[in-house]
C-alpha positions as CSV (number, residue, x, y, z in Angstrom):
1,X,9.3,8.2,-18.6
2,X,9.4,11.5,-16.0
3,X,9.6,11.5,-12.7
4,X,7.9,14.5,-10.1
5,X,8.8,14.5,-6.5
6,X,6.1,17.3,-6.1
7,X,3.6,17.0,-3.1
8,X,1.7,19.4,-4.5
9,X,0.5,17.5,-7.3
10,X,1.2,14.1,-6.1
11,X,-0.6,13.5,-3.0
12,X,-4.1,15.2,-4.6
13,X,-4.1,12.7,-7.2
14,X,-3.1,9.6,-4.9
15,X,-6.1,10.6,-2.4
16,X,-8.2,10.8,-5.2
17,X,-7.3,7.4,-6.6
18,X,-7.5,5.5,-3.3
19,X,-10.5,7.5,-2.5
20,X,-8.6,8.1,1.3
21,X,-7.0,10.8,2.7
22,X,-3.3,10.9,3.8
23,X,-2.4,12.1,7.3
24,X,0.4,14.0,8.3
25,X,2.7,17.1,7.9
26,X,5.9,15.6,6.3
27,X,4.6,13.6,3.4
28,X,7.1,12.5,1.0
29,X,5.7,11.9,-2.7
30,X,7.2,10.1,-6.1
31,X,5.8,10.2,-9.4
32,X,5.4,8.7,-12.6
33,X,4.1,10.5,-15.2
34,X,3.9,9.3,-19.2
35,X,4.4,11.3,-22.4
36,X,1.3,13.0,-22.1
37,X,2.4,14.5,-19.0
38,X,-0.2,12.9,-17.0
39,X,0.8,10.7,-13.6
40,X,0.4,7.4,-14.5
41,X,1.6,6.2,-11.1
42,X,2.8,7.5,-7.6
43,X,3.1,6.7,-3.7
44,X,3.2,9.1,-0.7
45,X,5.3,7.9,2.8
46,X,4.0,9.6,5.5
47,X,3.9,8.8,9.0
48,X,7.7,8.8,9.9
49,X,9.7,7.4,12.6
50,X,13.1,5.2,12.7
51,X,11.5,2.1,12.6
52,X,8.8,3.1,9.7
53,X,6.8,4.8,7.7
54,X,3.2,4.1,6.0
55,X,3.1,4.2,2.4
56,X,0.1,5.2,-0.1
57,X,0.1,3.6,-4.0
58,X,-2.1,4.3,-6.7
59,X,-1.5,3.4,-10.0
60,X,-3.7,4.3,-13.1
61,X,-1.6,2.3,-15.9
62,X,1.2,-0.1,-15.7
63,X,4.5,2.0,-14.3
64,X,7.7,1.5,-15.1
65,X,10.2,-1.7,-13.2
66,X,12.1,1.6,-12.3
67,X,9.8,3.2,-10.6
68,X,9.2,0.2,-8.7
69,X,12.9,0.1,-7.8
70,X,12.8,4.0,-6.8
71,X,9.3,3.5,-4.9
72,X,11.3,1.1,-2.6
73,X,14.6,2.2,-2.7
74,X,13.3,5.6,-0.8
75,X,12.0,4.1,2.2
76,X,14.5,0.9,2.7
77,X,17.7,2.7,1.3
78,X,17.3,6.3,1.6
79,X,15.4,7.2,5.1
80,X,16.0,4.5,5.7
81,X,13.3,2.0,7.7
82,X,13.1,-1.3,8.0
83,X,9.2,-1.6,7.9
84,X,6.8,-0.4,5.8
85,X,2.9,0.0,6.9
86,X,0.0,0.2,4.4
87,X,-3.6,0.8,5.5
88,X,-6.1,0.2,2.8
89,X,-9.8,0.1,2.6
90,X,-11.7,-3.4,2.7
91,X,-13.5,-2.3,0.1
92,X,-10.5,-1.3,-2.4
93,X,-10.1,-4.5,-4.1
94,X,-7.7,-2.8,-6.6
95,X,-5.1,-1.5,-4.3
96,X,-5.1,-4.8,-2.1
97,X,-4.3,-7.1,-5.3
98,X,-1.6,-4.3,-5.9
99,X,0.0,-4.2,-2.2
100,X,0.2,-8.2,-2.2
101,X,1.4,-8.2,-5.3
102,X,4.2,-5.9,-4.0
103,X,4.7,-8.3,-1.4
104,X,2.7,-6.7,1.5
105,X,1.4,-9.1,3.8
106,X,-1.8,-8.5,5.4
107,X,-1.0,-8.1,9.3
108,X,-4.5,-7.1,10.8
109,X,-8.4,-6.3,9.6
110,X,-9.6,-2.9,12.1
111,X,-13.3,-3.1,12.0
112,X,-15.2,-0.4,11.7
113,X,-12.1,1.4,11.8
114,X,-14.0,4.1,9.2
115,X,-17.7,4.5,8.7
116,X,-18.4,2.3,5.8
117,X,-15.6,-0.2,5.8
118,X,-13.1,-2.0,7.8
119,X,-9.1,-0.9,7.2
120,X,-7.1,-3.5,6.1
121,X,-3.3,-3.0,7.7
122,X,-0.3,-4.4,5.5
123,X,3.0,-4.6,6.0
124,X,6.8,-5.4,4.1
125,X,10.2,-5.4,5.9
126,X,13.3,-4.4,3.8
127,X,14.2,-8.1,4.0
128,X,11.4,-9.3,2.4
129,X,11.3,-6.9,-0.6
130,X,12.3,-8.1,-3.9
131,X,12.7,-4.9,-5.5
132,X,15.9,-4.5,-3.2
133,X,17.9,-6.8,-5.2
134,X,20.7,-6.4,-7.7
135,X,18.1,-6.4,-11.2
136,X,16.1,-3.3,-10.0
137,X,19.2,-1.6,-8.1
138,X,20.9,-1.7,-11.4
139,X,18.0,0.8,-12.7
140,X,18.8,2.8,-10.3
141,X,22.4,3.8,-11.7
């Protein structure tokens, strides 16, 4: 498996998926892309500060435990924060089952927050993430 760190072609594609646009200047992206050459996989951090920063996931097939290890390594390791935010449609049943299964928590509901839906706001301290310990950290090497 590849791996693009190329806004260009990342953040397109993860709108596209999540059917959502991702605010800000400074977006950060990371890729996964199979043998085709196609992203299989990718998330956009955005919103920066030294607390935070919101993330954006999509994922078309099953990516790899590494890229789950890099995915979280960035924002906990690297910036680093101690929080990350995800806001998600009500409606995107698909990325909510992925976010929890990532252990987001679901922190508040903003009605009407967008004209045909209410935005879901999740959240995931570094201490809570499981992708911080020594099995994926070891892929990382």
């Amino acid at each position: 498996m590849m791996y693009s760190f190329d806004a260009d072609l990342i953040k397109p594609w993860i709108e596209k998926e999540i059917n959502d646009e991702i605010l800000g200047r400074d977006v950060r992206c990371i890729g996964q892309i199979d043998s085709n050459k196609e992203l299989i996989a990718a998330v956009a951090y955005s919103g920066f500060n030294e607390a935070q920063m919101i993330m954006s996931l999509a994922i078309k097939k099953a990516p790899s435990r590494k890229f789950f290890a890099i995915m979280f390594d960035y924002p906990f390791n690297r910036a680093p924060v101690n929080r990350l935010t995800a806001f998600i449609r009500s409606d995107n049943e698909k990325s909510i089952n992925l976010a929890q299964r990532c252990g987001f928590v679901l922190e508040s509901t903003m009605k009407q927050a967008i004209p045909d839906a209410d935005m879901l706001v999740f959240r995931l301290f570094k201490d809570e993430c499981r992708f911080l310990d020594q099995k994926y950290q070891k892929m990382l090497r």
